[in-house]
C-alpha positions in Angstrom: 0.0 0.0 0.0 2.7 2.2 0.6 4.5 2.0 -3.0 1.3 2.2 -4.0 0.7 5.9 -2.4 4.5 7.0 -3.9 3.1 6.2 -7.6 0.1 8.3 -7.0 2.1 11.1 -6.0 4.4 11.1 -9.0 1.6 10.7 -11.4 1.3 13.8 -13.6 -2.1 15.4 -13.5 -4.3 16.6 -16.5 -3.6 20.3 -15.4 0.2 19.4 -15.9 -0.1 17.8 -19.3 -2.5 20.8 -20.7 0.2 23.3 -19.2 3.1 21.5 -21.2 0.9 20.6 -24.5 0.0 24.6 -24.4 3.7 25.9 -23.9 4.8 23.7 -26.8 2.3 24.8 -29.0 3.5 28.2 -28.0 6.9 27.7 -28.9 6.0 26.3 -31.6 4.3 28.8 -33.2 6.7 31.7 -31.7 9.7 29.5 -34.3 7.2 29.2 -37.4 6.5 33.3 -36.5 9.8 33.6 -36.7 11.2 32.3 -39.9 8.3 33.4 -41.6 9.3 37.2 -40.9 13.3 35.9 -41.4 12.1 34.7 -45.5 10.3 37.5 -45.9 13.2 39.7 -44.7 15.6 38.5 -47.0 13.3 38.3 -50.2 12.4 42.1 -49.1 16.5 42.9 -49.0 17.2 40.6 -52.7 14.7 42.5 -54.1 16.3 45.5 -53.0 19.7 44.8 -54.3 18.1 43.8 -57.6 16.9 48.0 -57.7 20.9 48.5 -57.7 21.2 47.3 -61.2 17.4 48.2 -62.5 17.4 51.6 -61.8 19.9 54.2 -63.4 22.4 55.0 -61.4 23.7 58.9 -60.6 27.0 59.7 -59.4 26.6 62.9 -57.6 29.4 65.5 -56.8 29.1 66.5 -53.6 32.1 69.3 -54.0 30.4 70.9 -57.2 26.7 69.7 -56.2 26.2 68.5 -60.0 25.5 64.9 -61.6 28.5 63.5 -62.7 27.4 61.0 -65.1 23.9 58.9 -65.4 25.5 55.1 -66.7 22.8 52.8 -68.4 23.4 49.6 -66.8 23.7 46.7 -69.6 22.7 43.7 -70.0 25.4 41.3 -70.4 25.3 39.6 -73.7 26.8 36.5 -74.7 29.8 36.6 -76.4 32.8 34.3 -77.9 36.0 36.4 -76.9 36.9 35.7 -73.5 38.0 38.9 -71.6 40.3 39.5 -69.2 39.8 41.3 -65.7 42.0 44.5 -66.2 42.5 44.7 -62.3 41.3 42.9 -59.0 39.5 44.2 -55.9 40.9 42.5 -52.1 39.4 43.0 -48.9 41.4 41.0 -46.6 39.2 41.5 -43.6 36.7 39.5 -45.5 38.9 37.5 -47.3 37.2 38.8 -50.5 39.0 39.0 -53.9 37.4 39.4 -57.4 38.7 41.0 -60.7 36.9 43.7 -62.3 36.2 44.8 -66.0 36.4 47.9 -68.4 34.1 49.8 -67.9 32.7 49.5 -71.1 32.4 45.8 -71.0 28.9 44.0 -71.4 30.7 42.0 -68.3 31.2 44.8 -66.4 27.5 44.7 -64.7 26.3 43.6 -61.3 24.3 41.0 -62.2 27.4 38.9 -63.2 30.1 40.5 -61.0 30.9 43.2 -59.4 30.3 46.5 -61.3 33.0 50.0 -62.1 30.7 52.6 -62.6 31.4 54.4 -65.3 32.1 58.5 -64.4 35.1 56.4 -62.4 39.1 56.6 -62.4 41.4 53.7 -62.6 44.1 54.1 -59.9 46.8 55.5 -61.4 45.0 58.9 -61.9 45.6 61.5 -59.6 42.9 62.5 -57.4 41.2 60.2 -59.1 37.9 58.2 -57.7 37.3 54.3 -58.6 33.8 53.7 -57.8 32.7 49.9 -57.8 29.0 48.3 -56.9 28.0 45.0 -56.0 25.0 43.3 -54.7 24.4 42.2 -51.0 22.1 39.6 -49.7 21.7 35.9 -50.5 22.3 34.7 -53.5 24.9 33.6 -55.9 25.9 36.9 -57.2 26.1 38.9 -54.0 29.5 39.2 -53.9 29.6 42.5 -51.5 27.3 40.3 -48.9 30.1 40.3 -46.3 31.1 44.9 -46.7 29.0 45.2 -43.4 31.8 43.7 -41.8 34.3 46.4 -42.3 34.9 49.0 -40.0 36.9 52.5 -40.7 40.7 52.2 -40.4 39.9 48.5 -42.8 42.3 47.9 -46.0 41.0 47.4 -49.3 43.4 46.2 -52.2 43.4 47.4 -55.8 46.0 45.5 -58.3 45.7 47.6 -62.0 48.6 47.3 -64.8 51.0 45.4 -62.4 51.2 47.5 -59.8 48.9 47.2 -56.1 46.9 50.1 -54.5 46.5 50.1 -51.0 43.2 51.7 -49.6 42.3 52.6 -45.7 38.7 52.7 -45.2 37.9 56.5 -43.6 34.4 57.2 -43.8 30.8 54.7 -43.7 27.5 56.0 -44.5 24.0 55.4 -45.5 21.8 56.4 -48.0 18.3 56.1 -49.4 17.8 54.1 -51.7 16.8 57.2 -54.5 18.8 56.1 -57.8 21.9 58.7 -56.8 25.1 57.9 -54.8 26.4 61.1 -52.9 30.0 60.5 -53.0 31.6 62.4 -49.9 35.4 62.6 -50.1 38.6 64.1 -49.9 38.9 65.4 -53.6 43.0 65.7 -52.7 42.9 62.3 -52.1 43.3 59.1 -54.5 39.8 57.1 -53.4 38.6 54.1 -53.6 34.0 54.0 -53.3 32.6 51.0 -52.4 28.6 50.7 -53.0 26.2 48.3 -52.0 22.7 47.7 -50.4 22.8 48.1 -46.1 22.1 44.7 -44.3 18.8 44.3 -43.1 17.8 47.8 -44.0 15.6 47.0 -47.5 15.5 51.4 -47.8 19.2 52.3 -48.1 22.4 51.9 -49.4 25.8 52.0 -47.7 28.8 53.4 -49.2 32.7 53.0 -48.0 34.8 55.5 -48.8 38.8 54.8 -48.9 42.0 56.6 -49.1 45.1 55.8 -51.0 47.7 55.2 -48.3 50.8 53.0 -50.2 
């Protein structure tokens, strides 16, 4: 009889089991909540990044307060010449290298790397401004998906006819999302403008300005 009294005791009562079925049903629907707004999220940001190569894009002078060129962005085409990268972008910080086209290259778009816009200046110009775009986000061609990484005081790499530009990262900023990048520099300085939609932020862009320092 006594045994008998200790199982009683340890039984679990139908209060206890509606209490646990109700809290997992809880958490259940708290992690199904959950991913939904995560998916929805990240198609909202992809479809953002896909407005960086749709729209035209506007460089705009900050010093002179004028439109410095309005690029069409191509579509690449197919083609049976094989071209060459003329130079190559490295972020060590991210461990991100990728070469880059002419500018007037039907490769030289976003949608297949990353992207020199054209009103830019290869490296070897003095005072000059290189200005490259790529996508963010989640899929194949987001190359720039890991730029929300770097900080200011970051290096940046820029190899062009043979001879390697070193970039220090001095400025981070947002903007919206309009069709224009403000580009706010040093014009005494040899830059380097990276471009690319702001994580988790499906409204604005972030730009990364760098200075020549080697």
């Amino acid at each position: 009889m006594v045994k008998n009294k200790k199982l009683n005791k340890k039984r679990i009562t139908p209060n206890t089991t509606a209490l646990i079925s109700a809290i997992i049903i809880t958490l259940g629907g708290f992690f199904l909540l959950y991913n939904f707004i995560s998916e929805e999220r990240l198609e909202a940001y992809d479809y953002m990044n896909e407005k960086l190569s749709s729209d035209e894009v506007q460089i705009y002078d900050v010093k002179t307060n004028e439109v410095t060129s309005e690029p069409e962005i191509e579509t690449p085409t197919v083609t049976t010449d094989i071209e060459s990268y003329i130079g190559y972008l490295e972020i060590p910080k991210i461990s991100f290298k990728r070469g880059f086209y002419n500018i007037d290259s039907n490769l030289n778009n976003v949608e297949s790397n990353i992207q020199v816009i054209k009103g830019s200046d290869m490296p070897d110009i003095t005072n000059g401004n290189l200005i490259i775009a790529g996508h963010s986000g989640t899929g194949w061609k987001a190359f720039f998906r890991n730029l929300y990484k770097l900080e200011i005081g970051d290096t940046a790499i820029v190899t062009y006819n043979g001879l390697t530009y070193t970039y220090k990262i001095t400025n981070i900023y947002k903007q919206k999302n309009t069709g224009k990048i403000a580009i706010k520099r040093n014009y005494d300085k040899n830059t380097l403008t990276l471009v690319t939609c702001t994580k988790d932020d499906d409204s604005t862009q972030t730009i990364y300005i760098a200075e020549l320092v080697n």
